[in-house]
N, C-alpha and C positions, 0 to 999 in steps of 0.2 A: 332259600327254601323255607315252606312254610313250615309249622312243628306238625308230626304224624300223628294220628290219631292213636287216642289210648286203645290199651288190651292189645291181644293178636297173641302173636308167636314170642319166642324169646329175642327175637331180634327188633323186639316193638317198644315201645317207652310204655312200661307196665311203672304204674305208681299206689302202692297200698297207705290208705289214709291212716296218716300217725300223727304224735304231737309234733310239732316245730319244736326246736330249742332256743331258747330268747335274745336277742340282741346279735343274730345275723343278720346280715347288709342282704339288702331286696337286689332279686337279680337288676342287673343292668350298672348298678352300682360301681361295678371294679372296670378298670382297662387294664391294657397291658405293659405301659408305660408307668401306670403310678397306680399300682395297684393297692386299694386301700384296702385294709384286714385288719379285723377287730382284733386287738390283744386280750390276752388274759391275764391278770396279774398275778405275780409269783409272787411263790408264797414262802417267808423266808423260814420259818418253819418247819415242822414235819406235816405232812397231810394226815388226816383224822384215818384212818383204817379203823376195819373192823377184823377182829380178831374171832378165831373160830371156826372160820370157815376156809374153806379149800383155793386157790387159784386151778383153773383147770386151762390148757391150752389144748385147742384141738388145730390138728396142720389140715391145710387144706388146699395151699397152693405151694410152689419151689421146694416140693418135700420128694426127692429123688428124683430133681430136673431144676435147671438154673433157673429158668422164669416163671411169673405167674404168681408172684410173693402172695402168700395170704396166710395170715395165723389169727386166730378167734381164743381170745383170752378171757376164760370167765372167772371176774373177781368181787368181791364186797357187793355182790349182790348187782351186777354189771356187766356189761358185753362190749371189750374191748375189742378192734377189729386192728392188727397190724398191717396195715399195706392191704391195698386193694388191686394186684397190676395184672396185665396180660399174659397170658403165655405167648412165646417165640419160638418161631422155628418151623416145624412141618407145617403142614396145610392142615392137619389133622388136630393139631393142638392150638392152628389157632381158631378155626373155626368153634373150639372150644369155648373160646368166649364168649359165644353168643347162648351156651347154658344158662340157666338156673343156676344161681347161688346154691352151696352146700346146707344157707343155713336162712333165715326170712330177715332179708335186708333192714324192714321196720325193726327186727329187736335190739339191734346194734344202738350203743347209746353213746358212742364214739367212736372217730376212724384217728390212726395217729400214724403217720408217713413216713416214713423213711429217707425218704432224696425222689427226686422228682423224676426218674428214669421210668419209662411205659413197662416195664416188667413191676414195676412198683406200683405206678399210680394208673396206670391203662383202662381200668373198670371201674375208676370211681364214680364214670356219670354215669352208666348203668345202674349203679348202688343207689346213687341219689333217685334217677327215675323210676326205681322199682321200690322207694318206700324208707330207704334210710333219710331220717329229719334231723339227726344230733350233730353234734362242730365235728371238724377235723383240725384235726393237730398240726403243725408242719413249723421246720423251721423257717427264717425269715427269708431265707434267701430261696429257698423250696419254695415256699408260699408264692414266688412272684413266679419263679419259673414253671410253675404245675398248669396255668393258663396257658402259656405258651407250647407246651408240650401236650396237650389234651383238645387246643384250638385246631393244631396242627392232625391229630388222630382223626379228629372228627371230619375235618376236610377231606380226607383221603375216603374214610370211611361212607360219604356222603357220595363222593364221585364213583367210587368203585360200585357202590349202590347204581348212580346213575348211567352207568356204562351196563350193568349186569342185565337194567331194567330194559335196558335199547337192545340187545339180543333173548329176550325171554319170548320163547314163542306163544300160542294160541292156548290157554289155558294154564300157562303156569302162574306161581303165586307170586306178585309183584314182590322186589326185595328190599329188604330196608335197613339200612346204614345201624353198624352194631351201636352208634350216639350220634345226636346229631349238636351241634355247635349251639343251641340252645343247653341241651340237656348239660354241657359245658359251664354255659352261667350259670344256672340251675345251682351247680355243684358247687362252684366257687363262690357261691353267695354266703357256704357256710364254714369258709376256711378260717381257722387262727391260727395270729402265726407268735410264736414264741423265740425267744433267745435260746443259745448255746448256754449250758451249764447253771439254768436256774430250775429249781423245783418248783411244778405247780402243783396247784389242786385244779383237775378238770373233770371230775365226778367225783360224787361222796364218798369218801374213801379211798379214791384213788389218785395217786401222784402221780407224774410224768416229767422229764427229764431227757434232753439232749444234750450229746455231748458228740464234737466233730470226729466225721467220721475217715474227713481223708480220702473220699469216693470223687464226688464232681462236688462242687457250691451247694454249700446249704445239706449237703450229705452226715446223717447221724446215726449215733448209734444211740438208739431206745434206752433209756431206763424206767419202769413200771412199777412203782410199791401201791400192794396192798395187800390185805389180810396176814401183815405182817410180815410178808415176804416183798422180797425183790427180782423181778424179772428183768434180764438184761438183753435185748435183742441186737446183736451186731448189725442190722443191715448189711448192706454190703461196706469191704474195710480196702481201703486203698492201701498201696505200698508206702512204706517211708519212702522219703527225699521226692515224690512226685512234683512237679513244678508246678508253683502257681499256688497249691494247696497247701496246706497245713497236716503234719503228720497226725494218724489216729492217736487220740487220745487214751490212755488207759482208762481201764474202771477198775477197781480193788475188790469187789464185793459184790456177790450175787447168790440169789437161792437155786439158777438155775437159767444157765445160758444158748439163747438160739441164737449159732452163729454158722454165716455163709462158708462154703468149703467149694466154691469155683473151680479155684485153681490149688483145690488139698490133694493135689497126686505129683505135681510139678514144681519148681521154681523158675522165676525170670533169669533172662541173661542180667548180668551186670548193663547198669542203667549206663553207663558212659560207654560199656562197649556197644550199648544198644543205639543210641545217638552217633559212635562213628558211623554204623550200619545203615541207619539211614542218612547218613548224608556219604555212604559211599554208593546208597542204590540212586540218590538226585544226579549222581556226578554220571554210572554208570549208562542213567537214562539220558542225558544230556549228549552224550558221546554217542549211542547209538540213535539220536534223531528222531525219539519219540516225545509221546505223554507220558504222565505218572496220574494214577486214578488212586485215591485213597480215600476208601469206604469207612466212613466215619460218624460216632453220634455226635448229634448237635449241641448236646451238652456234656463238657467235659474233652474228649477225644481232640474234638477242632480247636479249641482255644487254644490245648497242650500243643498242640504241630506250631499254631503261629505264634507262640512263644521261642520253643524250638527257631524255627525258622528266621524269627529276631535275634535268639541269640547267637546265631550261627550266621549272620547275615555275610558278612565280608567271609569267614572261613568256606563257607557253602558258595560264593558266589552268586548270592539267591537276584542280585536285582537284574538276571539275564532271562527271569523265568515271568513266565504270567501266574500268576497265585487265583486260583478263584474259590472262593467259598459259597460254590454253586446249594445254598440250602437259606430260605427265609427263615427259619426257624432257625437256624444256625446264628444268621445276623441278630434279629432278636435278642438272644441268649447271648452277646458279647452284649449288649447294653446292658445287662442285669450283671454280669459281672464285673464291667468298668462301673456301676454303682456299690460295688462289694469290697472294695482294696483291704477293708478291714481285715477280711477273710483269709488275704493272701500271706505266705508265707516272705520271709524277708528277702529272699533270692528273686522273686518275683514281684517284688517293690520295687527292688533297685533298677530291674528291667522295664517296667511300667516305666519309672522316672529318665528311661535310657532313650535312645537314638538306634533304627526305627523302634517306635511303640509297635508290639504285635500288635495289636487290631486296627494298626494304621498306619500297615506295610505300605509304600508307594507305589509297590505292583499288586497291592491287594485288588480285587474287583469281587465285591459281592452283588452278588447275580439272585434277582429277586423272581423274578416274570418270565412264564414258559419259556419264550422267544429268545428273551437273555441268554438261559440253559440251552437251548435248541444249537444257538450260534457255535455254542462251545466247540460243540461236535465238528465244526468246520476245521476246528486248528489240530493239522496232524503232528504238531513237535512245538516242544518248547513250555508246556502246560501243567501243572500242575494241580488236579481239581480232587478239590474236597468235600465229599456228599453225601447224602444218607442213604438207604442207611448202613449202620456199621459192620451187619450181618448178612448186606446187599441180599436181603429177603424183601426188598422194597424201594421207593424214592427213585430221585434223581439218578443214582448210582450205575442204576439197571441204564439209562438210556445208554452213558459213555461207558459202560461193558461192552454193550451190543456193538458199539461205533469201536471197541477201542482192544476188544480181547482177541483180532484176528490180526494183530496187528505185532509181528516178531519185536518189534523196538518198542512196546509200548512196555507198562510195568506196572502192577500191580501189588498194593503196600496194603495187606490187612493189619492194624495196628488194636486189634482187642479180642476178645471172645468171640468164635463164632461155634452158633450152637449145632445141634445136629438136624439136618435138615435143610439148613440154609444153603443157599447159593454160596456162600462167603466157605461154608466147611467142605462142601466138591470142589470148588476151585483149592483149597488148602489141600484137602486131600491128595490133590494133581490129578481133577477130572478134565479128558481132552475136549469132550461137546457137553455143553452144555443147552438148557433152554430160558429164550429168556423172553418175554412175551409170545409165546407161541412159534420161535423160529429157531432152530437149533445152530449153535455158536461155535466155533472152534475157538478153541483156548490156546494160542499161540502164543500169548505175553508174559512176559517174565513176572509170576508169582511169587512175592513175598511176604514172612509171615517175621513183624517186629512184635516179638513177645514181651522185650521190655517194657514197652510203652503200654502196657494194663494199667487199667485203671483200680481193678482189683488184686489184693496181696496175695502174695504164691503161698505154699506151702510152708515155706521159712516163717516167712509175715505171720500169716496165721498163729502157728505155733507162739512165736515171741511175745504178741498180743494177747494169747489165751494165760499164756506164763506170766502175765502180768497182774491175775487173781490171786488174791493170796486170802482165804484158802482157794483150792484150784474147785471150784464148782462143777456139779453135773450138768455136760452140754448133750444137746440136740442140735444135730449138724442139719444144715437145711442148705439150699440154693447152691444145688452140688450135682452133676451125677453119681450114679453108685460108686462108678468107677473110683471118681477124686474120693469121695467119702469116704470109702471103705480104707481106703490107703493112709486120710488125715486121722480117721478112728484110731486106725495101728499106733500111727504115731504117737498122739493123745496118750492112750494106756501106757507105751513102751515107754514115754519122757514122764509122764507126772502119776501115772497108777488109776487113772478116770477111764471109764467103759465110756466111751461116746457113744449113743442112740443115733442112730439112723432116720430120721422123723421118714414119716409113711403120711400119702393123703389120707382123711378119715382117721385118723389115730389123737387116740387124747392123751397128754403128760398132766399130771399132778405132780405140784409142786407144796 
């Protein structure tokens, strides 16, 4: 596809001329194999701040709704942009994203990333095509997978365009993909990637600082000084013991904490009663002579099953099953992890070094090309497919729904968040018809909802994590509904005597 012309609508590649910031790699530069990113050198030091002046944080996206991460940090005379991602979920919020910025793209003089999930990073080519020139932040194992996961946006985003455009009748206005796989390089030309647990200087005055978060690879929690203060942004915070991962990190010390609240209304099952559960739903499918369809992200979710599934390999009886990890983006993303072992926690060393390797199951089949996924549909029993996506608001997933939800023996494993809106939360809910490209579906297969297996910390997590500030700082809860919110607030004041804040879009904290 050639690149679209500038100007138009908010769905156009609008670019407002600003400065470059020096020593980013010219598009074309990176691939997705060995992707090269300019470092920045830490700095062992304290960074120069200036004192005097205020930090201002204004919320602007996942501020009473889990996606859509955005916060705009004004400090030492600077505009720091946290997360740039999409909203998920209804039709209504996402088409949201083909808005207007809250704020003019050009005055951001840094973007600093969180973990590489489309609720985080979803709109950074948009940011870059409309006029943002300065670095992005990310850590190293982020930095390789944010191509991958924005490659993959933009394709969808391209074809759905190009489907829209072949039924648009006699005078409507042609439609244009919310990025297009250029605006992609575009973006990635100006990523830096840094280490876990070192402090830089990446504008005058201001520090930055990753420390793991425990979420998926290369997942952090923010740390921000300037104007003498310190800002600590949780990202999103995975649970202890998650496989593969390494547990979040503490931080001691903050002027003022934006942390996820997900799952601040809930807690997970116990993790090992969660793992018999699903391998008594493998066994239970296996008995009644169907498939098992598991709606999963590409990063993170998929890796964890075919570890799971390695290490349960003889207990489960798994080599009777076809394994397929019908997602390219999915395969992708185990290579960036089998170059990250450093990352892994010691339970998931031993396994890597073990008999089968998860990502090199001997019934594994990864399925790359239409045709491949197409086939899948042909096998009524015996299947196991894992695809995206994880809130079947999209992807492969939809196709083997439609082939596989009217189907009494097949079984259905939602294994993370699904938000409100989603396909993934009426089927949880125990919707009977559903719609799924235009055809309405009966939902006759056995639905399952494995809550252990989040990737994000419950209620407990939270807590224990926030309990790990000493003193206990004033937070602003964000990437929450009210619901969880208001229930992890309670909790907050009732264990440690802190009012937790509710963050609001358009609302400013001073710190």
């Amino acid at each position: 596809m050639g690149r679209p012309a500038r100007g138009g609508t908010a769905h156009c590649r609008r670019v407002a001329m600003g400065r470059r910031v020096s020593n980013v790699m010219p598009p074309g530069s990176w691939n997705l194999h060995n992707l090269a990113i300019a470092r920045t050198r830490p700095v062992l030091g304290s960074p120069r701040t200036e004192t005097g002046t205020t930090m201002r944080i204004h919320f602007h996206g996942a501020a009473g709704q889990v996606t859509g991460s955005m916060h705009l940090v004004e400090c030492a005379g600077k505009r720091v942009l946290l997360d740039c991602g999409m909203q998920q979920g209804s039709r209504e919020m996402e088409a949201a994203n083909a808005d207007d910025f809250p704020f003019e793209p050009a005055s951001i003089d840094a973007l600093v990333v969180s973990h590489a999930h489309i609720d985080h990073i979803g709109r950074i080519p948009q940011l870059v095509a409309r006029g943002f020139r300065g670095p992005i932040f990310a850590q190293e194992a982020t930095a390789e997978l944010m191509p991958i996961m924005l490659l993959d946006a933009a394709s969808l985003a391209e074809a759905d365009a190009e489907r829209a455009n072949r039924r648009r009748g006699p005078g409507e206005a042609e439609v244009r993909p919310l990025y297009t796989r250029d605006d992609v390089e575009d973006a990635m030309a100006q990523v830096r990637s840094l280490r876990y647990d070192t402090r830089t200087a990446i504008l005058t005055g201001v520090g930055l600082g990753f420390r793991d978060a425990g979420h998926i690879l290369g997942s952090s929690i923010v740390e921000l000084w300037a104007d003498g203060k310190k800002l600590v942004f949780s990202g999103d915070l995975g649970p202890k013991g998650t496989p593969i991962l390494r547990d979040p990190e503490n931080v001691r010390e903050a002027d003022l904490l934006l942390m996820e609240s997900t799952y601040g209304d809930r807690n997970h099952k116990d993790r090992a009663e969660t793992i018999s559960e699903l391998g008594g739903i493998l066994e239970s499918a296996w008995k009644a002579g169907g498939n098992v369809l598991i709606p999963a992200f590409a990063v993170g979710r998929s890796q964890e099953l075919l570890y799971w599934f390695a290490r349960h390999w003889d207990e489960w009886n798994m080599s009777r099953w076809m394994v397929f990890l019908d997602s390219p983006m999915a395969n992708r993303v185990l290579r960036v992890y089998d170059r990250h072992h450093e990352l892994f926690d010691a339970d998931a060393q031993e396994v890597w070094r073990g008999t089968p390797n998860p990502f090199r199951l001997p019934n594994l089949r990864a399925t790359t090309t239409a045709d491949e996924s197409m086939a899948i549909n042909r096998i009524e029993r015996g299947a196991i497919v894992i695809a995206g996506s994880g809130m079947a608001n999209g992807g492969r997933i939809l196709h083997h729904l439609r082939h596989n939800l009217g189907r009494r023996q097949a079984h259905v494993v939602f294994v993370g968040y699904q938000a409100e809106g989603t396909l993934g939360r009426r089927l949880v809910n125990g919707a009977k018809w559903v719609r799924i490209f235009g055809r309405d579906v009966q939902a006759n297969a056995q639905v399952h909802t494995v809550g252990g297996l989040s990737a994000h910390a419950d209620q407990h997590g939270l807590l224990e994590w926030y309990g790990g500030f000493d003193p206990h700082p004033p937070v602003a809860l964000v990437h929450g509904e009210d619901a969880a919110r208001t229930t992890l607030a309670g909790e907050i004041e009732k264990r440690f005597g802190v009012e937790a804040e509710l963050a609001r879009p358009g609302e400013t904290r001073e710190v």
